[in-house]
N, C-alpha and C positions, 0 to 999 in steps of 0.2 A: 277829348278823344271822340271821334265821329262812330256813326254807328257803322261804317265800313271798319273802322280798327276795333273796334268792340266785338265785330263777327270774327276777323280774323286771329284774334287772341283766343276766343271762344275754341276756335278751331285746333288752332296747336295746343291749349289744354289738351282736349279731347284726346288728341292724334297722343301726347305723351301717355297719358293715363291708360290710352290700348293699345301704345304702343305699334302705332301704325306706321313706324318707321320700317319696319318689321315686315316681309312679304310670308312669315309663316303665319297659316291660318290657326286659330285656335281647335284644338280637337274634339271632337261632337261627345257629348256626353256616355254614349257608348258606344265608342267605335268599332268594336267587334259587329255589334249587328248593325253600323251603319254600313262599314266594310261588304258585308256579307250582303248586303241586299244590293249594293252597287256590280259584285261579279256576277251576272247574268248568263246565262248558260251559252246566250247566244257570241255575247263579249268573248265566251271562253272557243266558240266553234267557230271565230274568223283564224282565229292563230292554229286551229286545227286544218283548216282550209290551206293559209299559208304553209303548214308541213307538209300537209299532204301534194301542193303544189312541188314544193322541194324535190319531195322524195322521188315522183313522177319524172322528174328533169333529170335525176340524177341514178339512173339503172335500179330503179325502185326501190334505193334506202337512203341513209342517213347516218350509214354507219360511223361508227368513229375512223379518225383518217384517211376517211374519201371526201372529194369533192361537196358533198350531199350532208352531210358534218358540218362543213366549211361556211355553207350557204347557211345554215340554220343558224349556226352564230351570227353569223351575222344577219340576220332577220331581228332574233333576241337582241343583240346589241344596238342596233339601231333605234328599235322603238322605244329600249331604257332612256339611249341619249337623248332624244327628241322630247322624251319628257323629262331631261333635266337630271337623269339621275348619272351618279359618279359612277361608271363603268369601266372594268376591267378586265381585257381576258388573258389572263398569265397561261406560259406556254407550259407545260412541264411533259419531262419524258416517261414511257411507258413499256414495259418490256410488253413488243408482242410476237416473241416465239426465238429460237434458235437457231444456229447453220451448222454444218460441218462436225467433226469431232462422233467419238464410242467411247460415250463413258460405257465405264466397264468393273468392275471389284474382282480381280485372280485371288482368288484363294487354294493354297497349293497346288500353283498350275493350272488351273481350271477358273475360266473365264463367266461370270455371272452378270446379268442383267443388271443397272442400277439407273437410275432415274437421277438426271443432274437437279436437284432443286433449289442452290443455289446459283441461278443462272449465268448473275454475274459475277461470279468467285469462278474463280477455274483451277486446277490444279498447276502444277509447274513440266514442264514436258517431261514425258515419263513417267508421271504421275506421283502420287504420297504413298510412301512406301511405309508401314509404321505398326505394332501391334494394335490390336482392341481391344476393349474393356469397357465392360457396363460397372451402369450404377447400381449399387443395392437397388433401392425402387427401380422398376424397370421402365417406368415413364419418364424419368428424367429434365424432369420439368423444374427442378432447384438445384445449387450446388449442394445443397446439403441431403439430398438422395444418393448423390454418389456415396455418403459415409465416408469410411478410412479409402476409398479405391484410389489409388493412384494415378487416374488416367494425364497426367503431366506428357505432354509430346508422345498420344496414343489417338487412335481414332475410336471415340466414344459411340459406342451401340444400343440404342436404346427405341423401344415400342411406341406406338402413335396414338397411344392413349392419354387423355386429362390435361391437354394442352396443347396449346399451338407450338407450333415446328420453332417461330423465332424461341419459346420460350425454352425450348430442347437445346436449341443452338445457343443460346445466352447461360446455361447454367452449366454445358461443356466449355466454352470457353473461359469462366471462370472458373474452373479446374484446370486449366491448363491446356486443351486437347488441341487438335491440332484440323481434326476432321468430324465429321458429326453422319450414321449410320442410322435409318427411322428406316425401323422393320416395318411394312405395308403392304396390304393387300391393293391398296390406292396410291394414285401418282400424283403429283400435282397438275398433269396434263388431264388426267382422268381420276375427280378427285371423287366417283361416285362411291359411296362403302364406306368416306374416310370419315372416321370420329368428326363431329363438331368442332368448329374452331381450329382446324390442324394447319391448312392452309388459309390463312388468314390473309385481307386486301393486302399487297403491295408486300407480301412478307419477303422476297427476295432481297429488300431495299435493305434490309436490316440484317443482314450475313453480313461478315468478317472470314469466316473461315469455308472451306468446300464441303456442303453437305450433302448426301446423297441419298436415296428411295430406293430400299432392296425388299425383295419379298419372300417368306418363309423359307424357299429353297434357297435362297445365300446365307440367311440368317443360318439356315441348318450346315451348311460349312464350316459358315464363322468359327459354331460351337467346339467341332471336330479338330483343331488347332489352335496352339498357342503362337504358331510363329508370326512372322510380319508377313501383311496382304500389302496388296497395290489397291488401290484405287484413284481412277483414271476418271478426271469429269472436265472434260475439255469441249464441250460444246461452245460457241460463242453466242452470245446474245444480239439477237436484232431490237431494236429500240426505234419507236414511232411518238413523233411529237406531237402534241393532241391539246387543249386548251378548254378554259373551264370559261365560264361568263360569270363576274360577280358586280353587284350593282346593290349601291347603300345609297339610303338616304341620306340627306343633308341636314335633314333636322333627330333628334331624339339625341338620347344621353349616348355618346361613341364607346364607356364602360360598359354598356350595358343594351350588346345585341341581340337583336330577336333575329335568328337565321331562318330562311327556308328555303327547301330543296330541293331539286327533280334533278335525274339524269335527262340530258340532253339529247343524244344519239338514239339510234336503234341499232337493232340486231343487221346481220348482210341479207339477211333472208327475207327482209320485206320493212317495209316504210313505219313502223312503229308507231301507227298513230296513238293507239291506248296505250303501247308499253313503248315509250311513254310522252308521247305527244301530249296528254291529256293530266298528266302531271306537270309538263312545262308549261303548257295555256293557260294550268289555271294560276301558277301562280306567278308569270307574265302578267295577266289580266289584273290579277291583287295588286301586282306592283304599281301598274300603271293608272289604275279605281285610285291608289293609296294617293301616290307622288312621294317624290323628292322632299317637299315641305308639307308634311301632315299634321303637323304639330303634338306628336306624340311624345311621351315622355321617354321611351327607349328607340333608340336607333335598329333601322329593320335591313338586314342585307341578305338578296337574293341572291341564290346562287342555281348556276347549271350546267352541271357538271359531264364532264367526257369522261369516255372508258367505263361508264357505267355498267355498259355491259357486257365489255372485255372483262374488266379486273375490279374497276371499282378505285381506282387508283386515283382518278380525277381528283374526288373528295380529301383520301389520304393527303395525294400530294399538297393541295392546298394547308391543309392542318397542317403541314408538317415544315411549310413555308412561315409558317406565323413563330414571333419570339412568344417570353413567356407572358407577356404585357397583355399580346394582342389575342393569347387564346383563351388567359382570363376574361378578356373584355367581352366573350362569346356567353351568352346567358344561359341560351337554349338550343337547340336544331327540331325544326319540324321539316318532315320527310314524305314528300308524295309522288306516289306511285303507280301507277295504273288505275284509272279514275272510271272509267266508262266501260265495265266488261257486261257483256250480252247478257249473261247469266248469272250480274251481280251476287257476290255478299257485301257487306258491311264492314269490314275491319279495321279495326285500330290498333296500332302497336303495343301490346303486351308491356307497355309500363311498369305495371307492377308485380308483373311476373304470374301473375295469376294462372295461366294458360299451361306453366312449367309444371311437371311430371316428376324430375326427380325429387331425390331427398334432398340434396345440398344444391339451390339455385345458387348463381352469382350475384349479387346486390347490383345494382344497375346504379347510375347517376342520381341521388338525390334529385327531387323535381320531374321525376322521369314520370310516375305512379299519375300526379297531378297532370299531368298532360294529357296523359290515356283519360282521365275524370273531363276536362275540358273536350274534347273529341268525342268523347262518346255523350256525354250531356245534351251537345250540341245535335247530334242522329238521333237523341232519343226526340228532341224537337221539331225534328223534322218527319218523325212517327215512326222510323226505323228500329230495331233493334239490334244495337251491335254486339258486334264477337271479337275475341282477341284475335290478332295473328300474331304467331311466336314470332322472336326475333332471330335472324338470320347472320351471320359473319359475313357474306361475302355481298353485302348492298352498301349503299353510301352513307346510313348511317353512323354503322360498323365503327369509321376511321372516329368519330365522337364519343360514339360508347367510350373507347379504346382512350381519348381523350380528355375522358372524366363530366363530358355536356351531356347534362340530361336529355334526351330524345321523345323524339311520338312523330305519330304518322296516320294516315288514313289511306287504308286504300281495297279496291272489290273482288279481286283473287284474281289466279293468273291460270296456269294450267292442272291446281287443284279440284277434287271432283266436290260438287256440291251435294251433299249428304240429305236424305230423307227430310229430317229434322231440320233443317237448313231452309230445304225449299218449301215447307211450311213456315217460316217466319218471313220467308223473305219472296216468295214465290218462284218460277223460275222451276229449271229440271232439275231433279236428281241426279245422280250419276251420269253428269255433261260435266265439262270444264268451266270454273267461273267462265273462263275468256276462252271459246273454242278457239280462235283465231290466232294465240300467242306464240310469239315469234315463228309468223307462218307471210306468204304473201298478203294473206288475205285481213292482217290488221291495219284495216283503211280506215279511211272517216266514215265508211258507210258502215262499220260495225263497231259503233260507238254505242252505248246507251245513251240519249238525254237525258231521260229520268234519273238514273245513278248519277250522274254528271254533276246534273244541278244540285242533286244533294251534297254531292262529295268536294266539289268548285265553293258552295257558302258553307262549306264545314273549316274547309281548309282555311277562306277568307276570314271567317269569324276568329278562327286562332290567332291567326295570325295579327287582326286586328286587335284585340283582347290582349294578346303579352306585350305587341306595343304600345297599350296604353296604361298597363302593371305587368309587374310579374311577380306581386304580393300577394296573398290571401294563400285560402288551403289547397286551393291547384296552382301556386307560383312555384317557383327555382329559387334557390338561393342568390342573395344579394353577393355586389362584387366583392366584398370582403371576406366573402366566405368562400370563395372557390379557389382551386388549385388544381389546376388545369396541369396534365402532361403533354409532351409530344408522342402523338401514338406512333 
């Protein structure tokens, strides 16, 4: 054998033994902070440049289903593809608003306000003519609060307390009703006042039957008779088609995704650079630091989502697209949100519920506690000291919670006022808005923080890189065999 075939034997050894058939690189010993040192603040403020570009061309926003929406996808989508990664942007529909029709409740001849919140249920011409009846419990949140009631082919009346409206409307139709009545000071057009969780993202998708919003003076009718009302909820629904961008890698285990997430869009009222330009740069920027082939042991798929700031539907819709295979295959969701406010806090999503006040919290997703320890570890490294933010029903995480994937997030406040005690950890004014600027014209690129930025840009990075390289130990999630995923 010549010392030419002796070299070239040598070499295909080698090439089998690392496998350099292979275009995935192997992953750096710790890719959380290899991650995090690669997204650069400045990396995160060309794609803030590019929005704000967008937003300028297009009658100063980015809203969802304008033009300005349209562009930004496509901006996001392009530079995923260019680097390789599998991208998708599925369409899905969104209720955004109503036409025509008076929903109405007569109760002995006397016509009463009622709010359609089943947008798309509509009564039948003429409307449902039928008696009422509540349940024992008057929250009506189970079939088994109705007790002995008979409400079989009656319209079910019941208060807006200790639960979301589907779960009103799910526990009268398993008794049989026909219609569903939520005594309320709030509407779902106007849900300020209303109990936590009552209008939950996307809850009109999940009617069956015509539900309506009346408020103490109908309710005080109702009581005054037994006979049959009318209730008349014929409004139509307008429906606007809107689209999310999702993009996974090529390489890590496909059972076992590490998601993450920003809303894509802004508000009509101005170009959204922080809320949330600066959620999608940074983790645009992650993606793209990452690659397609990182060599990690779980697969990472990005997501950025529309309607975030209409309904929050974007994300719903998505989970709700998936069978039960592929929402098990979902490991986690990290959620970021408004990254660069003037007059930062620190926060990370209340994982472990810490931050909660009452007696009886809800359990959140296993894994969830651990996420908030990873997040906040990571600020405390960077000399910061964080604070919880409670968790909220109507953001994009929500449709996860609701889905059983543990969550976390990081992000510097929006139009909450920064407290005494606040602006001594963190510096910054007191009684100012984290983000004076929120959902106003003037959330430009010129009223970003750096300094937040870059902390809150390798925070995000560092997680993100960290659960795609485990998601074992005492801040991991449970493994794929443990989970049991619903459709929210």
């Amino acid at each position: 054998m010549t010392r030419r075939h002796v070299a070239a034997a040598l070499a295909l050894l080698c090439c089998v033994l690392t496998a350099c058939s292979s275009n995935t690189p192997a992953p750096p010993s710790d890719l959380a902070a290899d991650l995090a040192g690669k997204v650069t603040v400045d990396g995160v403020f060309r794609h803030l440049t590019e929005l704000q570009k967008i937003a300028d061309a297009h009658d100063g926003n980015r809203a969802d289903g304008t033009p300005g929406y349209q562009a930004s996808v496509d901006y996001v989508a392009k530079l995923l593809r260019d680097k390789g990664f599998d991208v998708q942007t599925p369409e899905f529909q969104r209720l955004s608003g109503s036409r025509g029709g008076k929903p109405a409740l007569t109760v002995a001849g006397r016509s009463y306000r009622t709010d359609q919140a089943s947008l798309l249920i509509t009564t039948k011409p003429g409307g449902l003519r039928a008696i009422t009846l509540r349940p024992r419990t008057p929250a009506g949140c189970t079939a088994a609060d109705y007790g002995s009631a008979a409400v079989k082919g009656a319209i079910a009346v019941v208060d807006d307390t200790s639960c979301s409206i589907v779960a009103k409307h799910d526990a009268a139709v398993a008794r049989g009703a026909v219609g569903v009545l939520v005594v309320s000071q709030a509407t779902p057009a106007r849900p300020v006042g209303a109990p936590p969780g009552l209008f939950t993202p996307g809850y009109y998708q999940s009617m069956t039957i015509p539900v309506g919003v009346i408020d103490p003076t109908a309710d005080a009718a109702l009581r005054r008779t037994d006979a049959p009302v009318t209730l008349v909820l014929d409004n139509k629904p307008v429906m606007t088609t809107s689209r999310n961008v999702i993009a996974q890698t090529r390489s890590g285990d496909p059972d076992s995704v590490v998601m993450a997430g920003a809303h894509l869009d802004s508000v009509s009222s101005g170009p959204g650079i922080n809320d949330n330009g600066t959620g999608v740069a940074t983790i645009l920027e992650t993606a793209l630091q990452m690659g397609p082939e990182f060599g990690g042991a779980n697969a990472v798929r990005f997501a950025f989502w529309g309607a975030g700031e209409v309904s929050a539907d974007g994300s719903m819709s998505y989970l709700r697209s998936l069978d039960a295979d592929r929402l098990d295959a979902i490991a986690l969701y990290l959620d970021f949100d408004v990254l660069g406010s003037t007059n930062a806090g620190y926060f990370t999503v209340d994982g472990d519920q810490s931050a909660q006040t009452a007696t009886t919290v809800p359990a959140l997703p296993q894994g969830s506690a651990g996420i908030e320890r990873t997040l906040a570890g990571r600020l405390y490294a960077h000399g910061v000291r964080p604070a919880d933010m409670p968790l909220t029903r109507g953001t994009d995480y929500a449709a996860f919670l609701a889905a059983g994937v543990p969550v976390g997030g990081v992000t510097t406040g929006t139009s909450q006022r920064k407290s005494e005690v606040q602006a001594r950890i963190w510096g910054g004014k007191a009684g100012v808005a984290f983000d004076p600027n929120y959902h106003t014209r003037a959330d430009t690129i010129d009223n970003v923080d750096r300094d937040a930025l870059t902390i809150m840009a390798s925070t995000a990075a560092f997680a993100v890189g960290g659960y795609a390289q485990s998601i074992e130990g005492v801040n991991g999630v449970p493994a794929h065999d443990q989970r049991n995923r619903r459709t929210p």
